[in-house]
BALOBA-1460 file (C-alpha; in Angstrom, 3 decimals):
// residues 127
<rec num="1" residu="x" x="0.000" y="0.000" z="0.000"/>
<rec num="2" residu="x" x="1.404" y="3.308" z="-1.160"/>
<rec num="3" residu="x" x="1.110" y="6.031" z="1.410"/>
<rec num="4" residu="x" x="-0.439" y="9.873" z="0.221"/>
<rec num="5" residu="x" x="3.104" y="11.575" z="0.269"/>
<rec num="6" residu="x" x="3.867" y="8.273" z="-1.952"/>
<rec num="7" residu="x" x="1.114" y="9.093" z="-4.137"/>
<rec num="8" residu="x" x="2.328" y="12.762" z="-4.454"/>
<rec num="9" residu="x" x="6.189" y="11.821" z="-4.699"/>
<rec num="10" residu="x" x="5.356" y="9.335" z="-7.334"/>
<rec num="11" residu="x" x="3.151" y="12.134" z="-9.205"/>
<rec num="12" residu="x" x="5.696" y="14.614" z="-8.956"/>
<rec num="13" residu="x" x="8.449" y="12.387" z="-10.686"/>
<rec num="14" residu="x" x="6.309" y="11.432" z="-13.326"/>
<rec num="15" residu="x" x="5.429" y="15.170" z="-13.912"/>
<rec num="16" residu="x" x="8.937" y="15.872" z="-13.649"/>
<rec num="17" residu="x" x="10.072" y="12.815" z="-16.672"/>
<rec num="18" residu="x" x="6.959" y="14.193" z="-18.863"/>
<rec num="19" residu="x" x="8.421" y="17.526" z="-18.851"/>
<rec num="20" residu="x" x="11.781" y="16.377" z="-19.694"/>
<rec num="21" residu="x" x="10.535" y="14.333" z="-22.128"/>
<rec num="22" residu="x" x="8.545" y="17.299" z="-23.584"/>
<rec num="23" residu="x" x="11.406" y="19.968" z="-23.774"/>
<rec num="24" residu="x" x="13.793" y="20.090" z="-26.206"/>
<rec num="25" residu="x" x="16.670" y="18.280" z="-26.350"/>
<rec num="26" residu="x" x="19.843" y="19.994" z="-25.001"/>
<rec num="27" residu="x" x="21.264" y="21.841" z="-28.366"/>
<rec num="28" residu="x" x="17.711" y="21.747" z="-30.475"/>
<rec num="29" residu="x" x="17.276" y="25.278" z="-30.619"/>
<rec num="30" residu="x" x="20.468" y="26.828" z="-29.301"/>
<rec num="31" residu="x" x="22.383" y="26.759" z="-32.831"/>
<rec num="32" residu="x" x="19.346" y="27.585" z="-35.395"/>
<rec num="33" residu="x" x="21.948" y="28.648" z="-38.024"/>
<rec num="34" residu="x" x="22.496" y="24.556" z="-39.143"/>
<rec num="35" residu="x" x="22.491" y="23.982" z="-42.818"/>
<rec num="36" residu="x" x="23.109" y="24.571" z="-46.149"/>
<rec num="37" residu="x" x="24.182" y="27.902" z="-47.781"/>
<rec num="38" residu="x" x="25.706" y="29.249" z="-50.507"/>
<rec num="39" residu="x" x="28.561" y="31.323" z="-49.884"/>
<rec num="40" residu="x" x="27.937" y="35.323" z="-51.821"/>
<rec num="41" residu="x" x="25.406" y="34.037" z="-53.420"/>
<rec num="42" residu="x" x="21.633" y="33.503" z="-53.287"/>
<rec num="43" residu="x" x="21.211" y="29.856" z="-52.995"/>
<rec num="44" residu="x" x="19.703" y="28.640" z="-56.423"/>
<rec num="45" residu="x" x="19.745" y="25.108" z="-58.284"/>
<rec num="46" residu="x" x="22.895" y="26.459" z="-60.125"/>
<rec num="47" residu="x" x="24.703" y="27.579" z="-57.295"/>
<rec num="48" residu="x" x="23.959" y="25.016" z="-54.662"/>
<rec num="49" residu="x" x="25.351" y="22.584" z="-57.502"/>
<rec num="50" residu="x" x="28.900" y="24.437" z="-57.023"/>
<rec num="51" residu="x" x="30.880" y="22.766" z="-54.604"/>
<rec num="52" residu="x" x="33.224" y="25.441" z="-54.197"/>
<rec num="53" residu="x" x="30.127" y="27.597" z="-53.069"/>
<rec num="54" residu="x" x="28.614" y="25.008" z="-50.731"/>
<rec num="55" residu="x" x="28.904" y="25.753" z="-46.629"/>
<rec num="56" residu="x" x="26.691" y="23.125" z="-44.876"/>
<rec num="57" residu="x" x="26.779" y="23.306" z="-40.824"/>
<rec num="58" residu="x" x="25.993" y="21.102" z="-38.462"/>
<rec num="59" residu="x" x="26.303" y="21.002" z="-34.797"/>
<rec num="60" residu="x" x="29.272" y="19.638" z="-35.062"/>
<rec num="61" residu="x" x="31.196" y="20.105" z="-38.030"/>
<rec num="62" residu="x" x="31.263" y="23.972" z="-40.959"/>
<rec num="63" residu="x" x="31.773" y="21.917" z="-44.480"/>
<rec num="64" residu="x" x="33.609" y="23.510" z="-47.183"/>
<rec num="65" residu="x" x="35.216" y="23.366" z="-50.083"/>
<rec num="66" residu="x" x="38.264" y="25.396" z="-48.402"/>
<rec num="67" residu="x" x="37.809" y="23.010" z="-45.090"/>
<rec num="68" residu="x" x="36.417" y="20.888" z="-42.746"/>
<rec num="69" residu="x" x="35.906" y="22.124" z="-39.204"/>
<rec num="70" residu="x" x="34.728" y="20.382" z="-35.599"/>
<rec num="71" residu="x" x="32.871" y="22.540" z="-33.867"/>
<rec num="72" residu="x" x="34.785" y="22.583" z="-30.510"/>
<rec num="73" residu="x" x="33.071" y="25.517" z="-28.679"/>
<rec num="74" residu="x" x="30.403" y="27.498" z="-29.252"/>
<rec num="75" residu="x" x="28.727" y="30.965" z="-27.422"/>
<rec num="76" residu="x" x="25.672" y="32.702" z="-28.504"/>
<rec num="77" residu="x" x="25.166" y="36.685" z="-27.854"/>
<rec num="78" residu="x" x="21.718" y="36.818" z="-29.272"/>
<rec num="79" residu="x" x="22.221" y="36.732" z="-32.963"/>
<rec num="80" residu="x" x="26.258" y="36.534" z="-32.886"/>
<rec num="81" residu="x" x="27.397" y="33.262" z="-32.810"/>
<rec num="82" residu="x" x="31.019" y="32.866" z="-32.036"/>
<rec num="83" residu="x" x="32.602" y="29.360" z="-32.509"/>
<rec num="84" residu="x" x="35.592" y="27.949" z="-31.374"/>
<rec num="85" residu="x" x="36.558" y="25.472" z="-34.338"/>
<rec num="86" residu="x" x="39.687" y="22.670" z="-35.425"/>
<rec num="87" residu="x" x="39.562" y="22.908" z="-39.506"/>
<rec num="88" residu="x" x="41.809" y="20.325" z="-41.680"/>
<rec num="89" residu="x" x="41.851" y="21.695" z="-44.540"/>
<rec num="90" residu="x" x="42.408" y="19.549" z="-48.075"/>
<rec num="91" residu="x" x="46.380" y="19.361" z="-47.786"/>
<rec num="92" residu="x" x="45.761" y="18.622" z="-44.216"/>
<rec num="93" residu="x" x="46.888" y="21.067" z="-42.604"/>
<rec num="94" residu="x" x="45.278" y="21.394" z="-38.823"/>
<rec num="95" residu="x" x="44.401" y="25.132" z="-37.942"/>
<rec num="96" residu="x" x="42.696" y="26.169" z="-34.569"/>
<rec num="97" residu="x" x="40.777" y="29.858" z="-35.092"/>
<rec num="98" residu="x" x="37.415" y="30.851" z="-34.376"/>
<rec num="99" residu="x" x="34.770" y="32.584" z="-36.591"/>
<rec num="100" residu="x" x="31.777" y="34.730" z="-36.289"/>
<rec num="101" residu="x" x="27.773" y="33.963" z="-37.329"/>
<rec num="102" residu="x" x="26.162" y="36.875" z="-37.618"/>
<rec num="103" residu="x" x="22.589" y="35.979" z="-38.147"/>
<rec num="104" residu="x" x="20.567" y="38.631" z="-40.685"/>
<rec num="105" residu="x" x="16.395" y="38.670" z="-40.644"/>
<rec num="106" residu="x" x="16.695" y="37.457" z="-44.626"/>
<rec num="107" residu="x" x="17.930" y="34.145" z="-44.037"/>
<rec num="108" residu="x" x="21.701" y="34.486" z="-44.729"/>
<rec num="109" residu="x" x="24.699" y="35.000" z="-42.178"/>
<rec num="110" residu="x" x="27.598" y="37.051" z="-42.118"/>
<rec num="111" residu="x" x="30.592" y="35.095" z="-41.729"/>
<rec num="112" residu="x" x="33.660" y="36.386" z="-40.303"/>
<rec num="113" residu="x" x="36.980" y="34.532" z="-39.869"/>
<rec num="114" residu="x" x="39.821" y="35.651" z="-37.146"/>
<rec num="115" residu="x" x="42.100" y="37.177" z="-39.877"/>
<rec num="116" residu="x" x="38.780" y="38.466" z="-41.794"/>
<rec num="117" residu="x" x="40.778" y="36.342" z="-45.207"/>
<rec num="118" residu="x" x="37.670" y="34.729" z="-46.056"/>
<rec num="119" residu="x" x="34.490" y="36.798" z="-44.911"/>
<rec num="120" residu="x" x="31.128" y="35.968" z="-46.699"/>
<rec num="121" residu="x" x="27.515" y="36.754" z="-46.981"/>
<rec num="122" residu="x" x="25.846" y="33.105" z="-46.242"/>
<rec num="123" residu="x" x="22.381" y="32.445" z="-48.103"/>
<rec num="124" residu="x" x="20.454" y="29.528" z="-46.466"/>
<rec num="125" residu="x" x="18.963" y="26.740" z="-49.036"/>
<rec num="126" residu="x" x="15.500" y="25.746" z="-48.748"/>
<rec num="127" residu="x" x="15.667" y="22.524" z="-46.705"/>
């Protein structure tokens, strides 16, 4: 026989699982900028066919033509993303820098690398 504080313990953990259960998942919504974009320009059939125009994020990984990159930190200051990342790029070479997100209200970014040597305008694809 369970006693009324049982009852009410029991009801509070499974009120407590729903809501966890409910909520999103750690990381769901805290990096809205993943996935694919054209780099400078808008993201058509013809240009998301151009690999050397392709950027596709994830939350783990910036692909490129130019380089692959782990994510290996990541803050958000409301639409200013800055991000820690590890790129190998295709003679692989392993460089450590971090770059900027700059999220715009028309669906692109501005991206901005430490040495500002490869700074683009990011159009988002249709998913």
């Amino acid at each position: 026989m369970v006693s009324r504080s049982g009852n009410r313990a029991l009801g509070v953990a499974v009120l407590a699982v729903w809501g966890m259960a409910s909520a999103p998942a750690p990381g769901e919504d805290d990096f809205p900028i993943v996935g694919t974009y054209t780099r400078d320009e808008q993201c058509r059939a013809t240009t998301a066919a151009r690999p050397d125009l392709l950027v596709k994020i994830t939350r783990k990984e910036i692909a490129s033509n130019m380089a692959i990159c782990e994510i290996l930190n990541r803050k958000r200051d409301g639409k200013i993303f800055s991000v820690h990342v590890g790129c190998k790029t295709p003679g692989d070479q392993l460089i450590l820098g971090d770059v900027t997100f700059t999220i715009r209200d028309n669906k692109t970014l501005d991206f901005e690398d430490q040495d500002h040597t490869s700074d683009a305008v990011l159009h988002k694809c249709a998913e």
